[in-house]
C-alpha positions, -999 to +999 in steps of 0.1 A: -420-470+057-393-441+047-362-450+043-328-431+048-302-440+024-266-431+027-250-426-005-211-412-013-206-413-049-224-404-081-234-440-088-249-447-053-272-416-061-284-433-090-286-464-073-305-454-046-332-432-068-335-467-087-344-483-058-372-457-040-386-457-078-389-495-078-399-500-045-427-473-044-413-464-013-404-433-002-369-420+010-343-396+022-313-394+001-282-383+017-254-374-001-219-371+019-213-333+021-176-337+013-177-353-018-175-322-046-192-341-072-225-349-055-237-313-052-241-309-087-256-344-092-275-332-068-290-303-080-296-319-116-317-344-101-338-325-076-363-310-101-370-341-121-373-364-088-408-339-080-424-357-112-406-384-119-399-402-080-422-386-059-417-398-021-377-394-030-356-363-008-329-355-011-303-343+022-269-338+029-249-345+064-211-348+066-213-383+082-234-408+087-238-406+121-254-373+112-278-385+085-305-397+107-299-438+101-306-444+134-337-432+134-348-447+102-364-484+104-344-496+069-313-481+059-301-479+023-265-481+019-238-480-008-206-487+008-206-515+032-172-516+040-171-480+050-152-475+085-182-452+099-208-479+086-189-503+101-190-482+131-224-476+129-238-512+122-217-523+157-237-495+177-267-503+167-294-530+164-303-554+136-326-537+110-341-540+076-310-530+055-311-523+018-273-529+003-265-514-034-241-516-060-211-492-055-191-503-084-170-536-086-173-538-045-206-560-055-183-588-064-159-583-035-189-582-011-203-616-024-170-634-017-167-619+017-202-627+029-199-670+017-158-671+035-138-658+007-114-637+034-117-609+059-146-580+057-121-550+041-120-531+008-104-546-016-069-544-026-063-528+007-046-539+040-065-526+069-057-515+105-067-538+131-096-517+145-107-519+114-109-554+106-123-565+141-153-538+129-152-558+097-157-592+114-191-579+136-203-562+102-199-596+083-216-614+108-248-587+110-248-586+072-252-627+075-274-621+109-296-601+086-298-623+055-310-649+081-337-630+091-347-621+056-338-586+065-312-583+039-317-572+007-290-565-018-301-541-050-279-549-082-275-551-114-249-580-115-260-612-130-230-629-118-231-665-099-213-652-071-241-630-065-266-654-072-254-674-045-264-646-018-298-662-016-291-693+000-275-673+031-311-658+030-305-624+014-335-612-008-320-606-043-339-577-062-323-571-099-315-534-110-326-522-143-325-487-142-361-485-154-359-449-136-332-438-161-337-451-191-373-429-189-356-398-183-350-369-211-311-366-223-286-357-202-262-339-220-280-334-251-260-326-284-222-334-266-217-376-266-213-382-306-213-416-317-183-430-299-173-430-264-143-443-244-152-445-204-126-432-179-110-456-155-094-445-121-075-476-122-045-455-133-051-425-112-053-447-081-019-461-091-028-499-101-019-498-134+009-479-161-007-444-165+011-441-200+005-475-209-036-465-199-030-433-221-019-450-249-048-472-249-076-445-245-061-427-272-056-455-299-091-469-293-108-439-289-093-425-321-098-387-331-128-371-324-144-402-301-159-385-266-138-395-234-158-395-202-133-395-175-136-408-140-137-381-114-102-391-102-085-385-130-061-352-132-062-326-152-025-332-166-041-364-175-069-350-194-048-329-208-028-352-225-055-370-239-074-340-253-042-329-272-043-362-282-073-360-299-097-371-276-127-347-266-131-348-233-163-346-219-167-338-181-199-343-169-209-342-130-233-370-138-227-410-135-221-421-171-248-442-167-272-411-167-252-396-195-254-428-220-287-438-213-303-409-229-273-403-255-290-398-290-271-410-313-241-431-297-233-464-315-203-474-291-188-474-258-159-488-251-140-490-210-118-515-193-132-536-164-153-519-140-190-518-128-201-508-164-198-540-177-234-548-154-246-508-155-248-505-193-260-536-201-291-528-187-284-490-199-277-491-233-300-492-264-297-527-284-281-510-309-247-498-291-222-520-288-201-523-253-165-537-260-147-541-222-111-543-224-095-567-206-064-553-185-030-566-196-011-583-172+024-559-180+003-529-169-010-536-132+013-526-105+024-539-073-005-519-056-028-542-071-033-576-053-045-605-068-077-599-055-086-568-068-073-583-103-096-614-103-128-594-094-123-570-123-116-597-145-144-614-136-166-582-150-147-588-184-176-607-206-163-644-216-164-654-258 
């Protein structure tokens, strides 16, 4: 069987290449036209999919209505509580459906699923459309896990997710096998230490200075900064003349510190990284994830949102 997957950010790429490679399947990657970042990505991966995935294509559409999931017999998809998934799920029948990571939204989707609230994107308030398209998503997502049509493709080890598999949802574990055999990235330009880019502060749920100041003191001068692709350029800016070198790379920083020669730490408040790297990074590199301090979130972020990420912040 092909599969179609449906992917909108750099890390769904990844994610779904990591699946077709484990699977020995093949499938039709389709990247959201509209999102600027994927085009590169793109491009960077098309060559080394011919030896390295063969089966795996890769598309574009501008929706996924236009992708071809309907015509596909499994779909692959990275963000479940899309509106036009939503959308999509309600028109059409039950199918084999492949569910992967896309970022922290693992952990949200695990509480949804076993009662824990409505089916909507975390720290959000949605429309009511939305949330009655929510309600028939939740219950086909738990329709499918039934009917051992469900699988969900992650790298989280956490409980949460664990738990899946007794609504029936097949659990299979990501461990970027695919990218940790690739060449370097971006040879020659991580250096030793890194400090991830969060969009935490771009997205206006926590202090922007207060996030600053942190990246700069425990990156100190010289370290790499790899910022999120939300982040502005006065932002980056600031940080550079800080000392920092920033490093802007279309590709997921988990492509870009797999293959890093040389790197001895990373360090990134909470975020999907804390399960990405772990599975990424060489036993030699040492992952330090920052908890957030409570003075810096902002009213925009709900105590949802707060609990999930600190959940992804390892316990001592």
């Amino acid at each position: 069987m092909t599969a179609t997957a449906w992917v909108e950010s750099p890390l769904q790429v990844l994610n779904a290449v990591e699946w077709a490679h484990r699977a020995g399947e093949g499938c039709r990657i389709v990247l959201r036209e509209d999102v600027e970042s994927l085009g590169p990505l793109g491009a960077w991966l098309a060559p080394r999919l011919e030896d390295t995935a063969p089966g795996v294509v890769l598309d574009a559409a501008p929706d996924p209505a236009r992708a071809g999931l309907r015509r596909s017999g499994r779909w692959v998809v990275g963000d479940v509580f899309s509106g036009q998934i939503r959308l999509l799920v309600a028109l059409s029948r039950t199918r084999d459906l492949v569910v992967l990571d896309d970022g922290s939204a693992t952990l949200h989707l695990a509480q949804v699923l076993q009662g824990g609230g409505g089916f909507g994107r975390m720290g959000q308030r949605e429309s009511l459309p939305a949330r009655v398209l929510g309600a028939i998503m939740r219950r086909r997502l738990l329709r499918a896990a039934r009917a051992g049509r469900l699988e969900l493709f992650t790298a989280y080890d956490a409980p949460e997710v664990g738990r899946l598999a007794d609504l029936g949802a097949t659990l299979t574990p990501n461990r970027y096998a695919w990218v940790r055999g690739l060449e370097p990235a971006e040879p020659g330009q991580i250096g030793a230490h890194v400090v991830i880019g969060s969009a935490l502060a771009a997205d206006g749920y926590i202090d922007a200075a207060a996030y600053e100041a942190w990246a700069i003191a425990t990156g100190g001068p010289g370290a790499t900064y790899l910022p999120h692709r939300r982040e502005t350029d006065a932002a980056l800016a600031r940080l550079a003349t800080a000392g920092l070198r920033v490093v802007r790379s279309a590709l997921p920083a988990e492509l870009v510190l797999a293959t890093a020669a040389d790197l001895e730490s990373v360090t990134s408040l909470p975020s999907s990284t804390a399960a990405t790297l772990a599975h990424v990074l060489g036993p030699s590199v040492t992952h330090r994830i920052q908890a957030v301090p409570t003075p810096w979130w902002t009213a925009a972020a709900d105590e949802s949102m707060r609990s999930t990420l600190s959940a992804t912040v390892p316990r001592s």
